[in-house]
N, C-alpha and C positions, 0 to 999 in steps of 0.2 A: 115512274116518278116524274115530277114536272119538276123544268131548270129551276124553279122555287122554292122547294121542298130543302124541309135541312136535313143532311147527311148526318145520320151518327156514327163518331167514330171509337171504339171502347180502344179506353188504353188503358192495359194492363199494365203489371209487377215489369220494370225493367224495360216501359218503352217509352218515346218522347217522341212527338209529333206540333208540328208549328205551322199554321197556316195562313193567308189573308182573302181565303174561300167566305164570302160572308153566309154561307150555307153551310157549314159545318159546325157542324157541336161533336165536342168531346165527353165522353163519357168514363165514369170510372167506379169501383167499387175500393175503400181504404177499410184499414186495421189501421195495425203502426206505420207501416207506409205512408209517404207522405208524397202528396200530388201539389206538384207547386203550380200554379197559373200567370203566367206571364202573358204581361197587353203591355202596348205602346199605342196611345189615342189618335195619336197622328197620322200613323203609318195604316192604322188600323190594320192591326198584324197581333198576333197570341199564338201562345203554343200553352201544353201543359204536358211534364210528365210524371213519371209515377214511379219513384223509386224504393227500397227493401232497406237498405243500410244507410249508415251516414257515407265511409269511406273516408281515405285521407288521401293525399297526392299521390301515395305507391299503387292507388287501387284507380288511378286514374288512366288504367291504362285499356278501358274499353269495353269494360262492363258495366252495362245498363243497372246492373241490382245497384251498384254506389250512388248514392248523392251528388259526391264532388263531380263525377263523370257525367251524371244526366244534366244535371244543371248546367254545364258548359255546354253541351250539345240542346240543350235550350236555347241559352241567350246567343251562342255562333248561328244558329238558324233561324232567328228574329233579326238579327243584323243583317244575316243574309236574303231576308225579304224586305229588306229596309228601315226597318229599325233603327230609332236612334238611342244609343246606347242608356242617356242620362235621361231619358221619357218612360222609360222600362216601369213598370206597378206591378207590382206583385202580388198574391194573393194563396197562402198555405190555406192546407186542412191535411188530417191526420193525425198520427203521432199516439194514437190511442194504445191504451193499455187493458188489453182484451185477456190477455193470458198472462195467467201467473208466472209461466215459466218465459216470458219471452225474455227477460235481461233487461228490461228498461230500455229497449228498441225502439217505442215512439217516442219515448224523453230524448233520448238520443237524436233521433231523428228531428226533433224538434230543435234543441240546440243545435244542432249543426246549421239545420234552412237559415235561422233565423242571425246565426254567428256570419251563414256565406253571403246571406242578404246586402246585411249590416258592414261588410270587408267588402261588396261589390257598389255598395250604394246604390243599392236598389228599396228605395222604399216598400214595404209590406203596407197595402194600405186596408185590408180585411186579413182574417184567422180564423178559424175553429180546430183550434187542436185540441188533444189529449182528452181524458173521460174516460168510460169505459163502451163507449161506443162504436161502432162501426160507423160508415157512410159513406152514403152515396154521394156522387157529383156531378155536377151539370155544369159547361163553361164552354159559353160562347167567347171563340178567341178574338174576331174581328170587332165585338161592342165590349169586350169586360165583362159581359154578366155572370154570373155564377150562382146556380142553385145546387141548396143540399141538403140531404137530411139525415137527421141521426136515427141508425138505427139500436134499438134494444140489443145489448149481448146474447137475450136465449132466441133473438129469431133470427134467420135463414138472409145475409145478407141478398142473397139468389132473386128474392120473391120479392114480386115487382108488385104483390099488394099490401106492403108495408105502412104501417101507418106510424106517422109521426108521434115522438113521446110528446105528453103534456100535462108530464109530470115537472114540478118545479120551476118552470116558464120555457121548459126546451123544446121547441118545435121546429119544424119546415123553416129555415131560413132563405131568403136570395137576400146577396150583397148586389149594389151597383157601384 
């Protein structure tokens, strides 16, 4: 691979990763889980992770499935590559309601990102939550960019020859 080439990096249920590598992309597969993307334009610094639950303070004690946990080990490792706290953009997707049985876990998850956002002052400046769909992710940390696509409930989020719905006007989106 040439110094050029962009590094992917997949992050899973329960991991957070922040870089100012301008050769990395993060990668991710969501359900109800929700992948939050944090940029700061200046620092040109991102991370994003990928958390299971919401979580409240007690669960803050070092488990990646929580919300309140991932998210802090977010924005301390944005700071920590220079980051300035009040330049932070944010950018959710998730929160989807794929199974009947899950308990309202991406509603959940959604309120919560969007309650911690809004109590951190951290602008959310793109979304795609909730549906019944899955999706993929694409986010470059060091420009902001984010591609993603919703996948159908009955296919394979696995299979990387998935094609965009275009049904109702929902397709392949990238925010800037």
């Amino acid at each position: 691979m040439s110094s050029h080439e962009m590094k992917r990096q997949s992050v899973i249920q329960g991991e957070c990763y922040v870089t100012n590598d301008p050769f990395v992309q993060y990668a991710t597969v969501l359900g109800s889980c929700i992948a939050v993307c944090l940029y700061e334009p200046d620092a040109m610094v991102g991370g994003m992770n990928h958390f299971l639950l919401p979580g409240s303070l007690e669960d803050a004690t070092g488990d990646m499935k929580y919300g309140v946990y991932s998210m802090e080990l977010l924005i301390n490792g944005l700071l920590k590559l220079g980051a300035d706290r009040f330049k932070l953009e944010a950018k959710i997707f998730g929160g989807s309601h794929i199974s009947a049985s899950s308990h309202q876990i991406g509603l959940k998850n959604q309120i919560f990102t969007k309650e911690f956002l809004c109590r951190e002052g951290i602008p959310c400046i793109a979304e795609n939550l909730g549906g019944p769909y899955a999706r993929k992710l694409q986010f470059i940390p060091t420009t902001g960019k984010v591609r993603h696509l919703l996948i159908p409930a009955n296919e394979s989020p696995k299979d990387e020859a998935v094609k965009p719905i275009t049904q109702g006007g929902i397709s392949s989106v990238e925010l800037f």
